[in-house]
N, C-alpha and C positions, 0 to 999 in steps of 0.2 A: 468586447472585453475591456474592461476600463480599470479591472486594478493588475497590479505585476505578478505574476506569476513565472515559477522557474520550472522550464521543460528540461529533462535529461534525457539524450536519444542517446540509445548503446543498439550500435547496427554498424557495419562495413565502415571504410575509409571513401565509398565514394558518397555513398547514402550521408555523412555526414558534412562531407564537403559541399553536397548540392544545397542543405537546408542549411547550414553555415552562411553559406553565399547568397542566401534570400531569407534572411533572419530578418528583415524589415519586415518582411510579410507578415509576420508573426507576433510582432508588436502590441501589446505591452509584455508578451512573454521573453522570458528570458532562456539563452539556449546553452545547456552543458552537453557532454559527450565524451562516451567511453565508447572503446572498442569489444569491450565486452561485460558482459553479469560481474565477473570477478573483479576484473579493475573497478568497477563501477564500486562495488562492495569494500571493496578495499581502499579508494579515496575517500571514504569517513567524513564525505560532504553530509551536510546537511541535506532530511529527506527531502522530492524535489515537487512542486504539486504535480504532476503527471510524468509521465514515463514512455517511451517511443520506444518499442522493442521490436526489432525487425526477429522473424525468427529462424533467420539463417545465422543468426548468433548465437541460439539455443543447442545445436551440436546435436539435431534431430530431437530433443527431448525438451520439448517447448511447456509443457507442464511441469517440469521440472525445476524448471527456468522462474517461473511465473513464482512457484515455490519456496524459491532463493529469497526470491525478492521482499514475498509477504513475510518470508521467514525472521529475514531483517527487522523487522514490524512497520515497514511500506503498506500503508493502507489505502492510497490511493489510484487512482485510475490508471491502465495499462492499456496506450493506444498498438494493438498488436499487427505488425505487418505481416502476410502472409499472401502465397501467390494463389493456396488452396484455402476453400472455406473452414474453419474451425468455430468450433462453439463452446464459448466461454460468457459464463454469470457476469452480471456488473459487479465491481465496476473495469472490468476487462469487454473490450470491443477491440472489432477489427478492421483493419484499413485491407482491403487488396489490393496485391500489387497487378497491374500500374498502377499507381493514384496523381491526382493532380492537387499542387500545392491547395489551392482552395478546398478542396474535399478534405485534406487535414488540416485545416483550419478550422474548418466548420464542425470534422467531430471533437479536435481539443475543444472549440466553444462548447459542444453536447456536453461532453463529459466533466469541464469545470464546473458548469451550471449544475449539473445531476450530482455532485460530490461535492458542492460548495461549502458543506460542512466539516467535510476531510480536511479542506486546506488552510486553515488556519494554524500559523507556527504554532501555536502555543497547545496542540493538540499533541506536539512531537516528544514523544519522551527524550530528555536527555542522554539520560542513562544508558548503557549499552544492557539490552532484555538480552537474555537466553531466546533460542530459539522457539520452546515451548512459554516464556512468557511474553511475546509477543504476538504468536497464536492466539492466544487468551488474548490479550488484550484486541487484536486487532476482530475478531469473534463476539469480544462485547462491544466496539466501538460500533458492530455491523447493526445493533440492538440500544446503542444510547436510550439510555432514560427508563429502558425495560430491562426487567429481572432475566435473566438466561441462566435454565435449572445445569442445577451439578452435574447430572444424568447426561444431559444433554453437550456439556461440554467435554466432561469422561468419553464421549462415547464418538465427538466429531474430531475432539485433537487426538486424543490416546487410542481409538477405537477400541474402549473397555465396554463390557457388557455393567450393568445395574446390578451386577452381585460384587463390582470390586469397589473396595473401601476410597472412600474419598478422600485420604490422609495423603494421598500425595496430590492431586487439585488444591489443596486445605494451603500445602507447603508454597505450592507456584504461586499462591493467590497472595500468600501473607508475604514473599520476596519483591510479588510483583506491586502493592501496594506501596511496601517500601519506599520502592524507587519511584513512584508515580508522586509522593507525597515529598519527596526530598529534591524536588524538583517546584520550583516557587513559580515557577510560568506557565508550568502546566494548567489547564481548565477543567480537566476530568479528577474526581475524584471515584476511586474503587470503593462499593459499601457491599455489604451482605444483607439478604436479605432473607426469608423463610425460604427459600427452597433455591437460592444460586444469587448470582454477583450481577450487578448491574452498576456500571459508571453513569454517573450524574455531575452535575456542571458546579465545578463550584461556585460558591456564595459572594458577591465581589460586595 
């Protein structure tokens, strides 16, 4: 890894202590840390490029958790600890516990390299999104460049069937454009296109 990047670990007070204390190892990343989702959510840090979620922080409801986070409109990688196997889409992966500092070293390299295009600040909306337009957004970021139909976004954020009106997609779309656009550092621009929305890079 050769450029800086900032890891956020929300896990236990010893789990953080041990990676705190060999934070050298991890160089050029940078290390934050909450004791949990909540606080985490609620220090109003800036998003952080990956994420260290043990999931005995989760409170049994590790999907849940995962949830919160995209909710925010976190769209980057989630290195998830767990002592049982779980399966989860990229860009969520999972570390077992035990693990050895190397072996998370080696999946943050994975997973910076596999998301390299997530981490760029200027993808961060400033703005505080709704939880459903962060959804959207982080849904078309998952599709950059390509069109993703009405239908199809109705039907994985809202779970609506293709007989309900698209006047409220129409609404999230036209607030979430707003803010994507009153934000001057942003690189994505939201367009319409004949059958759903697609973010495209703006024009420098």
């Amino acid at each position: 890894m050769n450029n800086i990047a900032y890891m956020v670990i929300i896990a236990n007070n010893a789990l953080i202590k041990r990676l705190i204390e060999q934070s050298s190892a991890f160089e050029p990343i940078v290390l934050h840390s909450a004791a949990s989702i909540q606080l985490f959510i609620e220090s109003e840090d800036l998003f952080p490029d990956i994420i260290l979620l043990d999931a005995e922080t989760c409170r049994s409801n590790v999907s849940a958790a995962i949830k919160s986070l995209q909710a925010m409109g976190y769209a980057g990688p989630i290195i998830l600890i767990s002592p049982e196997k779980l399966s989860y889409p990229l860009p969520i992966v999972q570390l077992r516990r035990p693990f050895r500092l190397n072996e998370l070293r080696d999946l943050i390299e994975f997973c910076l390299s596999k998301v390299a295009p997530l981490r760029q600040p200027s993808q961060r909306v400033r703005y505080d999104l709704t939880e459903k337009e962060a959804a959207i957004f982080n849904r078309l970021l998952q599709d950059a460049g390509r069109s993703v139909q009405k239908s199809k976004l109705l039907q994985e954020i809202w779970g609506y069937g293709p007989e309900i009106s698209t006047r409220t997609l129409e609404t999230h779309i036209h607030r979430l454009r707003r803010k994507i656009d009153a934000d001057t550092t942003h690189e994505w621009s939201l367009t319409t296109s004949d059958d759903g929305y697609k973010l495209v890079k703006k024009k420098r």
